[in-house]
C-alpha positions in Angstrom: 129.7 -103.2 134.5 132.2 -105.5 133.8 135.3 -106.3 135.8 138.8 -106.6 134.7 141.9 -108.1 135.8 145.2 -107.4 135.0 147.8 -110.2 135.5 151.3 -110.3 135.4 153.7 -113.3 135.3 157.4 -113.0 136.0 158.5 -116.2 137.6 161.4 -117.6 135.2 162.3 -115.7 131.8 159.4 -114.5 130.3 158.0 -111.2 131.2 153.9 -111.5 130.4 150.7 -109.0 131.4 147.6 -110.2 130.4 144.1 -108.9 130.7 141.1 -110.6 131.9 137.4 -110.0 132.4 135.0 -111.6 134.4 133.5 -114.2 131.8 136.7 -115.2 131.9 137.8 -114.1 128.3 141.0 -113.7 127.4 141.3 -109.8 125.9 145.4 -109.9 126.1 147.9 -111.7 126.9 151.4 -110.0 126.0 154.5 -111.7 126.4 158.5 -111.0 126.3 160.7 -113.6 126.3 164.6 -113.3 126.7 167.0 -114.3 124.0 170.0 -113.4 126.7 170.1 -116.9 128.2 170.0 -118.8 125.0 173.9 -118.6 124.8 174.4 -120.1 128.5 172.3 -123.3 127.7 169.9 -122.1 130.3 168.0 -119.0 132.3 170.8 -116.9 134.5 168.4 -115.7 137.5 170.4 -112.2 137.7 169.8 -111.3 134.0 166.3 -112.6 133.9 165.1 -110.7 137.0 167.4 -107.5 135.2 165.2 -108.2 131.9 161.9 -108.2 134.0 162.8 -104.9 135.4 163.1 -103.4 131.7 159.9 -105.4 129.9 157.4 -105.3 132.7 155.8 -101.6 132.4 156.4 -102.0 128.5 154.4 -105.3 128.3 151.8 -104.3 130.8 151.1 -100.6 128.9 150.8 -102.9 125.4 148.4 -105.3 127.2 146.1 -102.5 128.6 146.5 -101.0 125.3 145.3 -104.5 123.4 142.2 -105.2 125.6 140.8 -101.3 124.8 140.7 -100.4 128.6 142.1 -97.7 130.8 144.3 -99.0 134.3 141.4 -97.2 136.0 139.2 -99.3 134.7 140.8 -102.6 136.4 139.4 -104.1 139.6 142.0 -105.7 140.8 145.8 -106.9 140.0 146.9 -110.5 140.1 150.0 -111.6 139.8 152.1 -114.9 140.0 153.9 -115.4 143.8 155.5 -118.6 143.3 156.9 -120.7 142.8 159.9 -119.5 140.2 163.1 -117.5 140.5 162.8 -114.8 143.6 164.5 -112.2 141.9 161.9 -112.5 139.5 159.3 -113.4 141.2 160.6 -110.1 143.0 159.8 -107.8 140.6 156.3 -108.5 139.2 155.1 -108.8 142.9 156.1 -105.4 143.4 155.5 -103.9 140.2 151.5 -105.3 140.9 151.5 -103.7 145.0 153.0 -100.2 143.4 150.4 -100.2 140.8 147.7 -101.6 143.1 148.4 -99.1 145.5 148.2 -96.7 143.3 144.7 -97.0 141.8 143.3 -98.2 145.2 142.5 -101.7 144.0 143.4 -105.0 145.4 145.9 -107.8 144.8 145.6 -111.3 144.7 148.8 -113.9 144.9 148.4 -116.6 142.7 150.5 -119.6 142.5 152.2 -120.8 139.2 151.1 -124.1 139.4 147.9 -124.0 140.1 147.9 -121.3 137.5 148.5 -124.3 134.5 146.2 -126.4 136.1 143.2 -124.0 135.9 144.7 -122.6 132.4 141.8 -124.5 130.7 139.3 -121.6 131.8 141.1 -118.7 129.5 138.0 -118.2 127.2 139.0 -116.9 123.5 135.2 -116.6 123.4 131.9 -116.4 125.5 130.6 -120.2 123.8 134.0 -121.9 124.3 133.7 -125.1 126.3 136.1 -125.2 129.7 136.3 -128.7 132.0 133.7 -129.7 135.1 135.1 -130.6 138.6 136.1 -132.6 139.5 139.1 -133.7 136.3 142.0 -135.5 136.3 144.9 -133.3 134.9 148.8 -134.0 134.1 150.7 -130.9 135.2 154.1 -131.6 133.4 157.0 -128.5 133.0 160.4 -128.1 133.2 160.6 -128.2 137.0 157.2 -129.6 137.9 155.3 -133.1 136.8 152.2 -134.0 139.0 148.8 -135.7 138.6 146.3 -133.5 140.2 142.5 -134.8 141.3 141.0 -130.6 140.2 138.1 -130.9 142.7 137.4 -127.0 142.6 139.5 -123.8 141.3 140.5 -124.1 145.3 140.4 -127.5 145.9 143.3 -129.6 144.3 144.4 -132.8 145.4 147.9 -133.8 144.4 148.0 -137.8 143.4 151.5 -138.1 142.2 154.4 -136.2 141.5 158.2 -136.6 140.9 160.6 -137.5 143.5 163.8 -136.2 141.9 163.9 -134.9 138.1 160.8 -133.5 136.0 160.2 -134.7 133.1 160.9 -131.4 131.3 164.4 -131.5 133.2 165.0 -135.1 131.7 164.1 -133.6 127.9 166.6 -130.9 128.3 169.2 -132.7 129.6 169.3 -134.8 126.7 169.0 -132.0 123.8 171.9 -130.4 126.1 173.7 -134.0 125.6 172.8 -133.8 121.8 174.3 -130.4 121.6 171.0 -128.7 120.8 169.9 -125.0 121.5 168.1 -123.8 124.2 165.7 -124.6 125.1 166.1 -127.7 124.2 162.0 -129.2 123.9 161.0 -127.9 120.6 164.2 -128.8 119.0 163.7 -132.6 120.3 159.8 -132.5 119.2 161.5 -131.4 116.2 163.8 -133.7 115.8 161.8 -136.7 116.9 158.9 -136.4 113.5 161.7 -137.1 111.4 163.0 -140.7 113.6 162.1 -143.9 114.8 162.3 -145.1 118.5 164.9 -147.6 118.0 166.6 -147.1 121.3 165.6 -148.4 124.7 166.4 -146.4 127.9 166.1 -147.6 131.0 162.9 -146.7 132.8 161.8 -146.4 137.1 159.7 -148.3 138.4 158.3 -147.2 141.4 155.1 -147.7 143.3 151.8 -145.4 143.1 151.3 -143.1 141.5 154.6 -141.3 141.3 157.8 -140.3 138.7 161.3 -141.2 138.8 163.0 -139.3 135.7 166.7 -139.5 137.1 167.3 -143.3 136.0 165.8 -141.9 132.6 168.2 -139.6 132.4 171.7 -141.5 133.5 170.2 -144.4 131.2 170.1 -141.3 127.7 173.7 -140.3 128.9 175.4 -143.7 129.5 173.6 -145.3 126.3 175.4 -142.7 124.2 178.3 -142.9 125.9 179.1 -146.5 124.7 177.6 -145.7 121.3 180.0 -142.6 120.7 182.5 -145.5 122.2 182.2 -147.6 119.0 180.9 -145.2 116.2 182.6 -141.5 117.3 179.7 -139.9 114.7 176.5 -141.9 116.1 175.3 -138.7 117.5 175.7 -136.8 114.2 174.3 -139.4 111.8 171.2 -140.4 114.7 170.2 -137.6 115.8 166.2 -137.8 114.7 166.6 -141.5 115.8 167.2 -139.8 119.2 165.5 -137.6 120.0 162.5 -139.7 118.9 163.8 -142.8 121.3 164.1 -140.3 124.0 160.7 -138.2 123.3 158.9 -141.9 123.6 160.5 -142.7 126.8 159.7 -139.7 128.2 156.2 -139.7 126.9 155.7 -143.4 127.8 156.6 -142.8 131.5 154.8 -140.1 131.9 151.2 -141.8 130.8 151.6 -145.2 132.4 151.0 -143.7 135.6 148.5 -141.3 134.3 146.3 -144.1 132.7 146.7 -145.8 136.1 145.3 -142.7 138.1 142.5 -142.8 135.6 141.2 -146.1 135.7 141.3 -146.0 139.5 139.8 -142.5 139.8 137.1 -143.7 137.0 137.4 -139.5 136.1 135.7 -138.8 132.9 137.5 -135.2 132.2 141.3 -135.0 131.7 143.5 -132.0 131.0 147.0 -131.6 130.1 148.8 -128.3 131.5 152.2 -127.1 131.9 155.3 -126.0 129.6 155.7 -129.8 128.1 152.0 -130.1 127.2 153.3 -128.3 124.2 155.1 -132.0 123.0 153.2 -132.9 119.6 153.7 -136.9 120.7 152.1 -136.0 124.6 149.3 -134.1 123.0 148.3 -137.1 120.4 149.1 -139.6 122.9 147.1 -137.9 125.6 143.9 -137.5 123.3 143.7 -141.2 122.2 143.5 -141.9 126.0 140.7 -139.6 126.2 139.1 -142.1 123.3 139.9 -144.9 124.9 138.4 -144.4 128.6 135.6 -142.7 126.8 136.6 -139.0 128.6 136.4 -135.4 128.0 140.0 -133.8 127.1 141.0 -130.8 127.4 144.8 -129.5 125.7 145.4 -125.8 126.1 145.9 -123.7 122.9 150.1 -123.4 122.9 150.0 -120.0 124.0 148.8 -121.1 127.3 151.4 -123.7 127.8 154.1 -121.8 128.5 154.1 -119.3 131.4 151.7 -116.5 130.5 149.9 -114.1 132.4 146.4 -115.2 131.0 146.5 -118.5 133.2 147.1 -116.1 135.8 144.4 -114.2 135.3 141.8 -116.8 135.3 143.3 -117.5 139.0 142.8 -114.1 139.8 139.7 -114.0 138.8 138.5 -117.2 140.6 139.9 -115.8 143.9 138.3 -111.9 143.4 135.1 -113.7 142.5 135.3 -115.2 146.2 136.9 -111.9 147.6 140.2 -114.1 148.2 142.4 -110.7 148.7 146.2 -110.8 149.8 147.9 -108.4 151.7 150.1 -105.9 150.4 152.8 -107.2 153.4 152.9 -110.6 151.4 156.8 -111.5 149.4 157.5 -113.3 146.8 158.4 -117.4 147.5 160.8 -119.6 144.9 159.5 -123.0 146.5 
């Protein structure tokens, strides 16, 4: 017989279930997002963990629903721990002990990140082709940007990350400067096929393997700062130029030090994961890499670049395989 997981991610704004089996196929993945925040600029922790309390038994009903199985047919419930938003991390962790409980089946924590990393094994299909330890992936989100040597689903060896901003931070920031909805990425991917890169921001550069995405960010706001000094309408009549100087920089920054880890690690698989892997540039740029060193890519489809319960279930089912059970005393943790 086969065994199902049900997974459920809650740890920002989007409320998702998602059901998994254990050849790792994908048979749901159901998502809500929230429009609420959209006229702050930004995610409100008290009315996202308030619009997780309303979505999650609607989303999880539709997802059981979709993948054409009964909740007593599950073998266990995973669910995303941290890190995110405790309040609503808060309520899918004890939406998945209640249920668990329930049906008498186990639970297994997952973390988010590692989550993206191993999102490459959601299977749409039975033949589809998934990465082989160990690979070099670029974990890159709104809060997170890390290159991780994958050894093993449980084995993950983190090479570099950001010592202050992400680089998903630094994107938003400037579509906030440019006065652009939230959130702010697809609007500057956007923006940035219709441009030309003719502005230079000031990059970091630090040693290793790590990001610096602050100067990046103080160099987008100062630069149009004195350019709204002399023409009060630059912004309005430059926008595409923009955002397609800043996409560049970002882009730029972010696979110097990946090419780096590449060569040194002589890795022949690489993976993108992570909310930002969704950038059209990062996805073209990061696949003539691949050509270049000769490697094996991997990009996830775009529905598993943003948080999704699928990615979560492939965790899941990576630790049930190994009987890596958590306790039902276990909380939620933002960091």
């Amino acid at each position: 017989m086969s065994r199902y997981i049900l997974a459920i991610e809650s740890s920002c704004d989007d409320t998702s279930a998602a059901v998994i089996n254990d050849d790792f196929i994908c048979l749901s993945n159901i998502t809500a997002s929230q429009k609420v925040h959209e006229i702050y600029g930004g995610v409100v922790p008290e009315l996202a963990s308030r619009a997780h309390q309303q979505n999650i038994l609607p989303v999880v009903e539709v997802a059981l629903k979709e993948a054409k199985i009964k909740k007593e047919d599950l073998s266990a419930i995973a669910f995303t721990r941290g890190p995110g938003l405790l309040g609503s991390l808060l309520v899918g962790v004890s939406f998945a002990k209640s249920m668990a409980q329930g049906l008498n089946i186990p639970i297994i924590d997952v973390n988010h990140l590692d989550a993206h990393v191993l999102a490459h094994f959601v299977k749409d299909s039975i033949e589809q082709k998934v990465p082989l330890f160990p690979y070099l992936c670029l974990l890159v989100s709104g809060g997170n940007t890390q290159i991780i040597r994958v050894n093993a689903d449980n084995d993950m060896q983190i090479l570099g990350k950001t010592i202050d901003d992400a680089a998903g931070e630094t994107i938003d920031k400037a579509a906030k400067i440019l006065s652009l909805p939230y959130p702010g990425g697809p609007h500057i991917d956007r923006l940035a096929k219709q441009g030309e890169p003719k502005l230079n921001f000031a990059k970091s550069h630090i040693g290793g393997y790590d990001y610096s995405f602050s100067g990046l960010k103080t160099s987008i706001l100062y630069t149009l700062r004195d350019l709204l000094k002399e023409n009060p309408k630059y912004i309005e009549e430059n926008l595409e130029d923009i955002a397609c100087s800043v996409q560049k920089a970002v882009v730029d920054s972010l696979l110097s030090k990946f090419e780096k880890a590449l060569k040194d690690t002589k890795i022949k698989t690489i993976a993108l994961a992570g909310g930002v892997s969704a950038n059209s540039l990062l996805r073209e740029r990061f696949q003539q890499i691949g050509e270049k060193y000769n490697c094996k890519v991997f990009i996830p489809k775009f529905s598993y670049t943003t948080d999704n319960a699928a990615m979560v279930g492939v965790c899941g089912m990576f630790k049930y395989l190994r009987g890596d059970f958590a306790d039902i005393s276990l909380t939620a943790y933002a960091r």
